[in-house]
Residue, then its C-alpha position, 0 to 999 in steps of 0.5 A: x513326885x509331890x506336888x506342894x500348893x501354896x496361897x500367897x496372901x498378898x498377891x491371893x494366887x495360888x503356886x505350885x511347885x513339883x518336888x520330891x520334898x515330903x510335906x512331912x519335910x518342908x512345908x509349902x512356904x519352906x520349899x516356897x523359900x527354897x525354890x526362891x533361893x534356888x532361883x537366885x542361884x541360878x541367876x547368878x550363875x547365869x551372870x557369871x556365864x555372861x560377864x566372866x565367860x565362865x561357860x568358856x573355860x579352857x581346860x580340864x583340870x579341876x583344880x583350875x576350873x574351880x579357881x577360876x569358878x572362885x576368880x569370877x564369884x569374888x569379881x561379881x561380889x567385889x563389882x556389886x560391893x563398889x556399885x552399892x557404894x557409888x550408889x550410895x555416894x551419888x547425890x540424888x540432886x544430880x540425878x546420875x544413872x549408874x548401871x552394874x555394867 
């Protein structure tokens, strides 16, 4: 294992990630960015857990459980598509709160 440290600027602290990413590789902010993009991945699918039930699949065949993996992603994209365009749509002047639920 390597460990990678990288000063943010902004924020003046320091962040260390444990890899097994060679400098020689990626770079600190590479890997900085990665991590990030990993992190997304992860939330996402801690909302597809959550609201599409997608720890609960009733079966063992791959191939349904793959479509059903496909089902929830184009739902959770589909759902976020049409709360950016309410959002967008709703006058500030009437100053209504819409959540993604």
């Amino acid at each position: 294992m390597l460990i990678t440290l990288k000063f943010e600027v902004d924020t003046k602290k320091y962040h260390v990630y444990l890899t097994s990413i060679s400098s020689d590789v990626l770079g600190a902010e590479d890997i900085a960015k990665l991590y990030g993009a990993r992190w997304d991945i992860e939330l996402i699918f801690k909302e597809l857990k959550s609201r599409y039930a997608l720890d609960v699949v009733n079966t063992t065949n791959p191939d349904i459980v793959e479509a059903y993996i496909w089902i929830a992603m184009l739902t959770l994209l589909v759902s976020r598509r049409i709360y950016n365009i309410v959002r967008s749509l709703n006058p500030e002047k009437l100053k209504v709160r819409y959540t993604q639920l």
